[in-house]
N, C-alpha and C positions, 0 to 999 in steps of 0.2 A: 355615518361612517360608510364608506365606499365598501361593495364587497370584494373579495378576490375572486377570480375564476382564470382558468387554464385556456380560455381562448387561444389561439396563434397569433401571437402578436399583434393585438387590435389596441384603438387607441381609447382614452379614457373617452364616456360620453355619459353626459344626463347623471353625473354624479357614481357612477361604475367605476372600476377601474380592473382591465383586464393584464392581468400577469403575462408577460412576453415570455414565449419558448424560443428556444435558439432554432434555427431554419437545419434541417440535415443535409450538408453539400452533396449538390447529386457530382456523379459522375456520369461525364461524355454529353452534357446538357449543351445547347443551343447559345451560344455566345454574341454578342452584340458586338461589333465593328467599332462602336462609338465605345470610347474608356471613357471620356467626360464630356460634361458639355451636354448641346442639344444630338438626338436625334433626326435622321434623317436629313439628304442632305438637297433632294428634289422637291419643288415648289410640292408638288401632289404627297410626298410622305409627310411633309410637315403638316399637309392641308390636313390628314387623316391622323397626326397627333393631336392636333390642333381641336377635336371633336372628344380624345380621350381627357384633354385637361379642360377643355370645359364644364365635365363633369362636379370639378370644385368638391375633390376629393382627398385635401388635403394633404397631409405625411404619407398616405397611401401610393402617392406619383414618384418620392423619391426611393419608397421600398421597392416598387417595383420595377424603378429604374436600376437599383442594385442587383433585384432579381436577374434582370435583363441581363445584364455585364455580368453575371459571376456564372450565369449556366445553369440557372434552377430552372427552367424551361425544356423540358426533356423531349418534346415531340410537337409539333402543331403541322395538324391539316386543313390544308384553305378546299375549299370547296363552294359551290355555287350558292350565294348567300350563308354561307354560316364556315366558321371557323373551329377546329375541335382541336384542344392541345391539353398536357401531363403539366403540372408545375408543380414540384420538389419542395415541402412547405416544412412545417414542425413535424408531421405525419408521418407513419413510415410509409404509410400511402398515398403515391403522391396525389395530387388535388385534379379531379375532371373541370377540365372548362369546357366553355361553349359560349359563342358569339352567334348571334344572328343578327344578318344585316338584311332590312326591306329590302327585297329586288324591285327591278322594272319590269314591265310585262314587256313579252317579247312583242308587242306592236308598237310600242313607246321606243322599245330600241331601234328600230327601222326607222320611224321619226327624225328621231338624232343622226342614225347614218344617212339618211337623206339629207340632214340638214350640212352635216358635215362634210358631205360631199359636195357642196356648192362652191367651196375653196380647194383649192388642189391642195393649197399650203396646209393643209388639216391632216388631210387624209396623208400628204407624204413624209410627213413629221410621225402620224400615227406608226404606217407602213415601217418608218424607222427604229421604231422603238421609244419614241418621244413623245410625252404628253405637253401637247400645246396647251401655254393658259389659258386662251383664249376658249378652250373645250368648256369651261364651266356656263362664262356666256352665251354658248349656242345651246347647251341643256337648259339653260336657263328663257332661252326664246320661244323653245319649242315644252316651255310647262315642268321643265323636269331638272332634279338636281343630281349630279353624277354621285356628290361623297353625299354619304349622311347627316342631314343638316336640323334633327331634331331627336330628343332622346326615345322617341317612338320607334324612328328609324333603326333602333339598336335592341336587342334584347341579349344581355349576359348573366350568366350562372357560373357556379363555381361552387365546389366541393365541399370547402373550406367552412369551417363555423361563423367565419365574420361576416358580422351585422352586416356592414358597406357593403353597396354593387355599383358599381363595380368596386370590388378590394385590388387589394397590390401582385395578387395573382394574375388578374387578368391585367393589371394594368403590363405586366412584365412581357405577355401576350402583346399587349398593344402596341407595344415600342419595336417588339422584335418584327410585327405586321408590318410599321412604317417604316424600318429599312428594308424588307424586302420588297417595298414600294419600289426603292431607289434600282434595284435590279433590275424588276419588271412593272413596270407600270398601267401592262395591262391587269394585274391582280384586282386593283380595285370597279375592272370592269366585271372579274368574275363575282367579284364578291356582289354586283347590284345583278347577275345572273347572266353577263354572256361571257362565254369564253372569248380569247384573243382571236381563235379562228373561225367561231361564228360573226363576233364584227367584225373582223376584216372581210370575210362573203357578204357580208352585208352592204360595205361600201364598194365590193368587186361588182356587186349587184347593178349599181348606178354610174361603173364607169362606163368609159365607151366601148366599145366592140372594136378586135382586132380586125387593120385595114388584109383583104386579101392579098395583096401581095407581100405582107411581112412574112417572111423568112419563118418555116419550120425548125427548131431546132434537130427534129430527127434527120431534116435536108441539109443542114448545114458537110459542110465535107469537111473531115476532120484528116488530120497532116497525119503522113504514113507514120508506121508503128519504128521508134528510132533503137527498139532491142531485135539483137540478130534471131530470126527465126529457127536458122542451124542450130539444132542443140550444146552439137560439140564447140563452134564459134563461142554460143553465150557461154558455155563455163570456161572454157579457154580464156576470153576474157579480151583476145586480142590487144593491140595498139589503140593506146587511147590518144586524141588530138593535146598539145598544148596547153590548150585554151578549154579542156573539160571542165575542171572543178570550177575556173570563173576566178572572180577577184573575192578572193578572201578577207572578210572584215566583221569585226563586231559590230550586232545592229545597230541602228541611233538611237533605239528606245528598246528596252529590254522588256520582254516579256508582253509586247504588246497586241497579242491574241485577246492573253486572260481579261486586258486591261480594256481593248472593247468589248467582251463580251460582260466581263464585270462579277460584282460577288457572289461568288459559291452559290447556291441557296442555304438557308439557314446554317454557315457555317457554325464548326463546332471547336472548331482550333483555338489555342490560347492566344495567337496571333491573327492580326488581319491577314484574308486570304491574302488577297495580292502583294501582301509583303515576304507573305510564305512561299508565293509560287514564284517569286521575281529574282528569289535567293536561287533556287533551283533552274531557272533559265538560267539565270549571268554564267551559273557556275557549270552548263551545260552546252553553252554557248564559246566561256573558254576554252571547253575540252575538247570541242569540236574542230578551233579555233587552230588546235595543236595539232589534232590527226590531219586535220586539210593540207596545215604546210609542210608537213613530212611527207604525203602524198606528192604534192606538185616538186619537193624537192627530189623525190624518186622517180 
């Protein structure tokens, strides 16, 4: 006969059977973008769930996809090779994690920028914010693989009584790492140990040298100053042209600052950011909309 014990919700194994506690809802935790369905939505975050579910961890990947979506996830810091974040369990204290991901040594990196410097089309995709597929097979040319491609590559901990490692704590970890893939894509360069603005000096390293006669930006001459210098002028306020405010119109795409720059980091809203922030243009946009043409009608 199986015994009972008070573990955190672990699953039966080897004839055990552990009693489920009920999880304590955190509050103001880290919310997942995705409500169902797969995570992440760029080739490179799928690449990087893609390594948590080969684990073959069973019930473990749907608990802490629920983890993920409901906000038991209170904090994660990404930092160079390793990851440290809070996750909200049965406990009243939430659960310490910790990831470590093998780095590259900083002469391997140079390697790869060298190598990816030999296509413009690499480096100006990178330069954009865009992880080209194609980046895996150049790592791969020059000896080296960018995501984690062995369970060595990884070492995780967690707080938590359960048996499993990775458990459904970290897995909650996981999935919230692989959309914040989708944001920035250089993250999983930090995580093998260069920041975004070491490899980028790294391939600034192997471009070409500016030609002398390009244009200094401090030389450029910049168009006179179009606010009146007179004090009393500028609050006076004077006569303004016709054609000041311009042709008044709602944009053709609302909100589309947030929308290239993209998700929050680790938002914490009950809503997708950009659904949140796109209500607040439209309706900022209107209002505008109404002061302009009362303006041009005066």
């Amino acid at each position: 006969m199986g015994r009972r014990n008070d573990w955190d919700d672990s699953d039966g194994w080897g004839g055990w059977y552990y009693k489920p506690k009920p999880r304590i809802e955190a509050k103001g935790g880290i919310k997942s973008q995705s409500k169902r369905g797969a995570f992440g939505e760029s080739w490179w975050a799928k690449r990087w769930i893609a390594v948590l579910e080969s684990f073959n961890i069973g019930a473990r990947l749907g608990r802490g996809r629920s983890y993920a979506r409901s906000g038991q996830v209170l904090s994660i810091e990404i930092g160079k090779g390793e990851i440290k974040a809070a996750v909200q369990g049965s406990s009243p204290k939430p659960y310490s994690i910790k990831i470590k991901v093998k780095t590259i040594p900083a002469a391997d990196w140079k390697r790869a920028a060298k190598a990816l410097d030999r296509e413009a089309i690499f480096a100006a995709k990178l330069l954009a914010g865009e992880m080209p597929q194609e980046i895996e097979q150049v790592f791969r040319e020059v000896g080296l693989s960018l995501f984690p491609e062995k369970l060595h590559d990884l070492e995780t901990s967690c707080s938590c009584p359960d048996w499993s490692n990775p458990c459904k704590h970290i897995a909650a970890v996981y999935y919230l790492i692989g959309e914040e893939f989708d944001r920035d894509p250089f993250l999983i360069f930090k995580l093998r140990g260069a920041t975004r603005e070491e490899f980028i000096e790294m391939l600034s390293a192997g471009a070409a040298p500016r030609k002398s006669n390009d244009a200094d930006p401090e030389d450029v001459e910049l168009p006179p100053d179009p606010l009146a210098t007179d004090a009393a002028v500028f609050w006076g306020g004077g006569n303004l042209a016709d054609d000041f405010v311009g042709e008044v119109r709602m944009p053709p795409v609302s909100a589309a600052l947030p929308k290239r720059l993209g998700n929050f980091p680790f938002w914490r809203g009950s809503e997708r950011f950009i659904d949140a922030v796109e209500t607040i243009y439209t309706q900022a946009s209107t209002n505008l909309q109404t002061v302009l043409e009362e303006v041009v009608k005066t």
